[in-house]
PLY file of the C-alpha trace (Angstrom):
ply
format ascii 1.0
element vertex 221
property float x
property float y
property float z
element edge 220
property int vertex1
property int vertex2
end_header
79.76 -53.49 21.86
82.25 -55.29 24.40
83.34 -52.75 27.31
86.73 -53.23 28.42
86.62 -54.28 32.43
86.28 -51.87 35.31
88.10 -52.73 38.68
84.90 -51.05 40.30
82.18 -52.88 38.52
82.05 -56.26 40.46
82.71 -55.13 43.93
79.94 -52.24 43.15
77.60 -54.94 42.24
78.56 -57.26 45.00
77.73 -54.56 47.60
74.07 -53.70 46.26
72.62 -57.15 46.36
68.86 -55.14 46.78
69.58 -53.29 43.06
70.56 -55.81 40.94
69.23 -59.58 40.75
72.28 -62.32 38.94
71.53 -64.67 36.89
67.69 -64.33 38.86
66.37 -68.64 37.60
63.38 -69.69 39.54
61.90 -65.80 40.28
58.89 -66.00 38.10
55.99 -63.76 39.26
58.04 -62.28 41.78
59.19 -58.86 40.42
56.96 -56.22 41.40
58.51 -57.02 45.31
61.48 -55.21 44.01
59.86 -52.05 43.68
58.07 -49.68 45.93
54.64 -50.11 44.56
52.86 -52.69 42.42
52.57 -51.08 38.78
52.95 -51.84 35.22
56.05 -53.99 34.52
58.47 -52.65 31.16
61.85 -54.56 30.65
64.61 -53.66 28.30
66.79 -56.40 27.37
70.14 -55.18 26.44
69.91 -51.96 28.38
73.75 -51.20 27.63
74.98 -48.35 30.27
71.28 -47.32 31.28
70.54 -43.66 29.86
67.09 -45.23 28.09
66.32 -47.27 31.12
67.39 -44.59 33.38
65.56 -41.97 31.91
62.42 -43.71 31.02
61.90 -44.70 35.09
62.25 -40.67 35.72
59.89 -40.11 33.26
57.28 -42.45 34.19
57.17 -43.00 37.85
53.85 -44.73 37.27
55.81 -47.57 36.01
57.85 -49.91 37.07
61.29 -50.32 34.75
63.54 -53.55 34.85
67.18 -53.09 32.50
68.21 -56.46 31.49
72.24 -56.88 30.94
74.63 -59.58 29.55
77.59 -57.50 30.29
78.96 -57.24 33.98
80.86 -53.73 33.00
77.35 -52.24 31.55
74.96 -53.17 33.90
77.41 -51.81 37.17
77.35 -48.69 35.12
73.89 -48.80 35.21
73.99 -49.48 39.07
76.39 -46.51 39.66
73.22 -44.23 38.25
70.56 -46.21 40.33
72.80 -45.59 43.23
73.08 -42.25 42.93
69.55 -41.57 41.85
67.86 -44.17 44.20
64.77 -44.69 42.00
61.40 -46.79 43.30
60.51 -47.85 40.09
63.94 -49.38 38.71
65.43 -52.62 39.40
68.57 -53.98 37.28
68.94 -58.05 35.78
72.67 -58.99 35.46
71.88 -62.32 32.80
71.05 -63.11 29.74
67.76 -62.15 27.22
68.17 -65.76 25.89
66.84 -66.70 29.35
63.44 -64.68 30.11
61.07 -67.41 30.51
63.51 -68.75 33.05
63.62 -65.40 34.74
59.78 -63.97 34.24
56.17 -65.48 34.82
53.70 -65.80 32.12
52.00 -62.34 31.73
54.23 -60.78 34.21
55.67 -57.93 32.06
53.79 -55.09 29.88
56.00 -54.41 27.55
59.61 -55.19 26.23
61.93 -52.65 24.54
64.73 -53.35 22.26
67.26 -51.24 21.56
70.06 -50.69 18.94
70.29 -54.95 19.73
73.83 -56.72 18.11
72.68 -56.94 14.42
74.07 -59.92 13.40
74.50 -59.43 9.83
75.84 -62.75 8.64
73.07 -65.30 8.25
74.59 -68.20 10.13
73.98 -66.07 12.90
69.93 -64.93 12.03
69.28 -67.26 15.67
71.08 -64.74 17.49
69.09 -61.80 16.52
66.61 -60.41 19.39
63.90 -60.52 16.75
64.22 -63.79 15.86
61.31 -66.09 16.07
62.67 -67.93 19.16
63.16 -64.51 20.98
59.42 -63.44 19.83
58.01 -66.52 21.56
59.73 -65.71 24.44
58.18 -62.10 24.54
55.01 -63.27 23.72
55.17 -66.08 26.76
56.29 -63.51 29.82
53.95 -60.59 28.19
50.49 -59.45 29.02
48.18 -60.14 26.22
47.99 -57.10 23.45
51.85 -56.43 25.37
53.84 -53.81 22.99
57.36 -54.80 22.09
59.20 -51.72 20.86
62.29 -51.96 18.68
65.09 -49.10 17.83
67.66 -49.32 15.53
70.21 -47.49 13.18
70.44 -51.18 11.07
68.18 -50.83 7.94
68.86 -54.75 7.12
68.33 -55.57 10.49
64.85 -53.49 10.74
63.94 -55.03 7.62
64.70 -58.57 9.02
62.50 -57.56 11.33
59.64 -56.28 10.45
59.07 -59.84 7.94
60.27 -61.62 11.65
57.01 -60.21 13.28
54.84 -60.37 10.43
55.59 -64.13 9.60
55.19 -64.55 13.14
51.29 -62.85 13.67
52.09 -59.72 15.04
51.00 -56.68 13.95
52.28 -52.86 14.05
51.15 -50.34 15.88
53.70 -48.12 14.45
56.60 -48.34 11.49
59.21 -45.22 11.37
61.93 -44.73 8.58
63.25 -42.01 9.94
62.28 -41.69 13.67
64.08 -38.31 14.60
62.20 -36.30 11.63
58.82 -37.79 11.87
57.33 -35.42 14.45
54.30 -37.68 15.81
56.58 -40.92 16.37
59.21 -38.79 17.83
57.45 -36.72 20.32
57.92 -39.04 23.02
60.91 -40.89 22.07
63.86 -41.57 25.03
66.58 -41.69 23.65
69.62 -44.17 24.04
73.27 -42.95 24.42
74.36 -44.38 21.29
71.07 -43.13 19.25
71.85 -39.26 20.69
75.62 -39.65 18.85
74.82 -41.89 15.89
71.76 -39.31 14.84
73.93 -36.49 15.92
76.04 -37.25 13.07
72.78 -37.59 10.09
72.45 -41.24 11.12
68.84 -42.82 10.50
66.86 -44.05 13.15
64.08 -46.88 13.11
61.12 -47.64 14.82
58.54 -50.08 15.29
55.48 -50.76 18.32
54.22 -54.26 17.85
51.85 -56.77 19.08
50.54 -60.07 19.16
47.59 -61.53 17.83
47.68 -64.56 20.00
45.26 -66.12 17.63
47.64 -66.04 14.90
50.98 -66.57 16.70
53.16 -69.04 14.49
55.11 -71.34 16.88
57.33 -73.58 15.02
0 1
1 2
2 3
3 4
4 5
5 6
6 7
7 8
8 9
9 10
10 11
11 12
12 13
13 14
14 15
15 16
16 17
17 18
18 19
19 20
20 21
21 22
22 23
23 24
24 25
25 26
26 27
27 28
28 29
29 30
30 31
31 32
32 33
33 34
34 35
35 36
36 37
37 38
38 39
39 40
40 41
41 42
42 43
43 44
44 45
45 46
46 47
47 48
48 49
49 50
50 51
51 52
52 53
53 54
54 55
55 56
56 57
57 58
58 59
59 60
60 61
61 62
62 63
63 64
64 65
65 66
66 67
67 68
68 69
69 70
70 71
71 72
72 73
73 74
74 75
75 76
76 77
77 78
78 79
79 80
80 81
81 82
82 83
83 84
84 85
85 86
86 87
87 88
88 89
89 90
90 91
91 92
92 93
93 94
94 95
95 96
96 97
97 98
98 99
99 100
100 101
101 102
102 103
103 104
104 105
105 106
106 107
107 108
108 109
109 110
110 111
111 112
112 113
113 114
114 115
115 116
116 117
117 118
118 119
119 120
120 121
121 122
122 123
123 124
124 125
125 126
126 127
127 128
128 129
129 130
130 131
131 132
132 133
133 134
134 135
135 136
136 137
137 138
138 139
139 140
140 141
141 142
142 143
143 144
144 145
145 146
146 147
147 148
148 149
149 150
150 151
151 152
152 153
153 154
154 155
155 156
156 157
157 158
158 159
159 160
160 161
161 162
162 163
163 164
164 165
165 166
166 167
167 168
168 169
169 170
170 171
171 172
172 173
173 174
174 175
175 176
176 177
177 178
178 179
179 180
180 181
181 182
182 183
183 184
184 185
185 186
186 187
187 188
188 189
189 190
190 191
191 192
192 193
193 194
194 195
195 196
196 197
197 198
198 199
199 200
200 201
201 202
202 203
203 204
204 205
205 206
206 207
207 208
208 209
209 210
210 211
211 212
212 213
213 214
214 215
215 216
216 217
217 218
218 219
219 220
């Protein structure tokens, strides 16, 4: 979703130039100097105004959290919470999740989340959907091997597109959830997002899958 422009978001970002990296081509294998110690790397791409991102660097100190964002407006909202909060273990990408092999190293991250992602219903568009073959090869390049790539979303046709996405593509599933918020062993540890906490506040269905690659298999054309 689009979010109408904020006075406060550029300058904010233009004055915390240690926070946020722009558009970061050419920083491969350099990310774990933006953080206080050298620890597991997780990125969400498409971290919309930060409460996933936010809260999963609280939870985990032991890892190191990057929130990827195409949207100037989202990611200085994200920015005013690092600000405030001053975490070691967060660091914030103003650019775009088309671009991660520009941006990351081979095997520099150790896992990728995607969250309640654009779903792209028509299918003229299926190349802009983050779980589109393209995007998987992407993952796959700037992951660790055995990575996890974990992917929310409220969009049955979209987790459905999906799941075949990965499967045609080699992976395989460490975890499938239909209903996320009532199955109790999937959900225990679940962070949520701010849109998941209103969309399943209202009886709306959350879905989950953990997946991985089997580099043996991967499908690349």
């Amino acid at each position: 979703m689009r979010l109408r422009n904020k006075k406060w978001a550029k300058p904010l970002i233009d004055a915390h130039p240690d926070m946020i990296s722009i558009h970061p081509n050419g920083q491969q294998g350099t990310w774990q100097q933006h953080f206080a110690a050298t620890q597991p790397l997780f990125l969400e791409v498409g971290s919309g105004k930060g409460q996933f991102i936010v809260n999963m660097a609280q939870k985990y100190p032991e890892r190191n959290f990057i929130a990827l964002e195409i949207q100037e407006v989202a990611v200085a909202y994200i920015l005013r919470k690092q600000v405030e909060l001053q975490l070691p273990n967060l660091h914030l990408i103003l650019g775009d999740g088309a671009d991660l092999t520009e941006y990351f190293a081979g095997a520099e991250v150790d896992g990728v989340y995607l969250n309640f992602s654009d779903p792209w219903p028509k299918k003229r568009n299926a190349k802009r959907r983050l779980t589109y073959k393209h995007f998987l090869e992407q993952y796959r390049r700037i992951m660790v091997p055995n990575g996890e790539l974990q992917f929310k979303t409220d969009n049955q046709g979209l987790f459905e597109y999906s799941l075949v996405s990965m499967n045609n593509f080699g992976m395989h599933f460490d975890l499938v959830s239909l209903d996320l918020h009532n199955d109790g062993v999937a959900n225990a540890d679940n962070v949520e997002t701010e849109y998941e906490q209103r969309f399943s506040a209202d009886g709306g269905r959350i879905y989950k899958l953990i997946a991985r690659y089997d580099d043996e298999n991967t499908i690349k054309d």
